[in-house]
N, C-alpha and C positions, 0 to 999 in steps of 0.2 A: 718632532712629531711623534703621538701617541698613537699605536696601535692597538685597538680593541679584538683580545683573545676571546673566543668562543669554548665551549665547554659543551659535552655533552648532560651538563645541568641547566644549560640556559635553553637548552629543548624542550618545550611543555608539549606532552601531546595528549591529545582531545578527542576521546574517543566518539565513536559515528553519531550516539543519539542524542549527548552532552550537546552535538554540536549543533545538530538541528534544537536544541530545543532553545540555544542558546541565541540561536539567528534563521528563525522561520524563514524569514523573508526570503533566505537564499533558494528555500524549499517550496512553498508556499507563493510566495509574491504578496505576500502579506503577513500581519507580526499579529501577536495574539490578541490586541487591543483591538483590533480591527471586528468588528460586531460580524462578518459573515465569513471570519477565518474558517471556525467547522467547516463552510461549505467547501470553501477555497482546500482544505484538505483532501474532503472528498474527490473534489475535480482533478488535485494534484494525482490523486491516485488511477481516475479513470483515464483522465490525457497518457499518462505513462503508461498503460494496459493498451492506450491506441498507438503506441511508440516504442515497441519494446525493444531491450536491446536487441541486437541483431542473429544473437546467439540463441536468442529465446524465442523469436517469431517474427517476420516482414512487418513496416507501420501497418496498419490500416487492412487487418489480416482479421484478427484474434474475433472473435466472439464474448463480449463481457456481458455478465449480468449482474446488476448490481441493486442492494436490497436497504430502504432505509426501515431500520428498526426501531431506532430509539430516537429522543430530539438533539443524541448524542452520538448513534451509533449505525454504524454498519456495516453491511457484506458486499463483500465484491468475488465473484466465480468467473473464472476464464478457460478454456481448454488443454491450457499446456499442463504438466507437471515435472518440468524444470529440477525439483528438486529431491526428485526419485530416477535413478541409472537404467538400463534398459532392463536388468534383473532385481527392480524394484525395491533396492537401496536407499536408504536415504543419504543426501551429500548437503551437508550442512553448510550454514551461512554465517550469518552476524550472530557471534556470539553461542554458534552453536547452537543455533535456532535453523528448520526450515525454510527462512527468507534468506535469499543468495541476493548476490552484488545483482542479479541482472534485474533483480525486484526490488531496485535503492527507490520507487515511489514508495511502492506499500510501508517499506522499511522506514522510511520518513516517519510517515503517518502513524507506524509503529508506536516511535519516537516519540509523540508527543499522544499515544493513550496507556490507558490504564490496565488493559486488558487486550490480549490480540490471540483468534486461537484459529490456525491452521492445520487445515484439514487438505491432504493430496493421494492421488488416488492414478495410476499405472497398471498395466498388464496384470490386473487383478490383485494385486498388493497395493495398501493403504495404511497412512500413517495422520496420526491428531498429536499436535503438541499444543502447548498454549505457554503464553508469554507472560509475563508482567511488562508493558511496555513493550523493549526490543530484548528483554534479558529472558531466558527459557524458563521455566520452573520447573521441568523437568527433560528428559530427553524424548524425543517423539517415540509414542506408542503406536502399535500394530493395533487397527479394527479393521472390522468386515470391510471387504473388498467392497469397489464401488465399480459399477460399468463405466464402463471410457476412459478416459483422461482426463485428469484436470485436479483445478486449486481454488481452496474457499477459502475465505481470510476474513475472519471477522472481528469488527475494531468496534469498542468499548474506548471512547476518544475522551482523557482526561477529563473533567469536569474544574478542578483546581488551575493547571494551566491555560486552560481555556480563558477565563477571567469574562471580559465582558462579552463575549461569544453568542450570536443567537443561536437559535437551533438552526438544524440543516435543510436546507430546504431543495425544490426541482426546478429554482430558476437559475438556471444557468446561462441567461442572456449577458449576464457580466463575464463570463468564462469563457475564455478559447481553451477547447481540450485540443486544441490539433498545434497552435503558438506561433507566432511569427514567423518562426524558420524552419516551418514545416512546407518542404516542397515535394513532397512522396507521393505517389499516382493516389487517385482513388482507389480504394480495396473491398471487399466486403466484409469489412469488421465496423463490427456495429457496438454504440453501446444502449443494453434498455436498461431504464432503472425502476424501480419499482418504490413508491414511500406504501408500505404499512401500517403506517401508528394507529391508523381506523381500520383495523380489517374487515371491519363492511362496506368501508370505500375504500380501496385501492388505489392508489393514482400514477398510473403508466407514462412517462416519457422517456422518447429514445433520440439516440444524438449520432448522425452517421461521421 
């Protein structure tokens, strides 16, 4: 009988966003072919903002606003800033970016755009970095302070890997943001979303 030796060369390993982009499905619940993935992105993003990890805020707590800009893109603002210390440090994540493990949605969604730029704000210290993707282009910069708490994250959602992709859209009747194996009391965390792309009609719906 032959015994099969292992090596630390038969270990491939796959870093975070290789891996999402490699297998949506496991992110998403759906793969790029899929004509309303965009949306399925977004939702993957807001469900998790209503879910967060436990270190970051109770489910069903958080306050999100979330903004469609482009037929490609958008913002999502919640009140924590997770990734600045109580002396308004920043403590970096993936890649040396301000996306931490405890924000693996946004980081997902990161994953498969082209552009991602975070902006977070604490006890009067504030920091912008912006991304390619999930990788930094630079290290986060010091701006004007901002009142309160909180994190903006604005995604610029590939156009290339998207493929046959529609645009994003407010119906979210196919979407569970809260998922099967959500049994968390009800909270007052709400999400509203806002589409833009007419800014003389505005189109408001909110998802509790």
């Amino acid at each position: 009988m032959t015994v099969d030796k292992y090596s630390a060369a038969d270990i491939q390993i796959v870093e975070f966003d290789e891996h999402v982009r490699t297998h949506p499905q496991m992110y998403f619940q759906a793969d790029r072919n899929n004509p309303d993935f965009a949306t399925r992105v977004l939702g993957n993003v807001l469900g998790h903002a209503l879910h967060p990890a436990a270190r970051l805020a109770a489910a069903h707590t958080l306050q999100i606003e979330a903004e469609i800009t482009g037929d490609l893109a958008f913002v999502v603002r919640d009140d924590r800033a997770d990734a600045l210390d109580e002396q308004g440090n920043p403590q970096l994540g993936y890649f040396g970016s301000l996306l931490r493990p405890e924000r693996w949605g946004s980081a997902a969604a990161g994953a498969v755009s082209s552009r991602v730029v975070i902006e977070v704000w604490r006890n009067g210290h504030a920091f912008r970095q912006e991304l390619a993707g999930l990788r930094p282009l630079s290290e986060p910069r010091k701006i004007g302070p901002g009142a309160g708490t909180g994190t903006r994250i604005a995604f610029e959602l590939d156009r290339v890997y998207m493929e046959r992709s529609h645009a994003l859209t407010l119906d979210f009747t196919e979407l569970d943001l809260h998922g099967p194996d959500c049994n968390e009391p009800a909270g007052p965390g709400r999400v509203t979303l806002t589409d833009l792309r007419d800014p003389d009609r505005p189109v408001i719906a909110h998802h509790p």
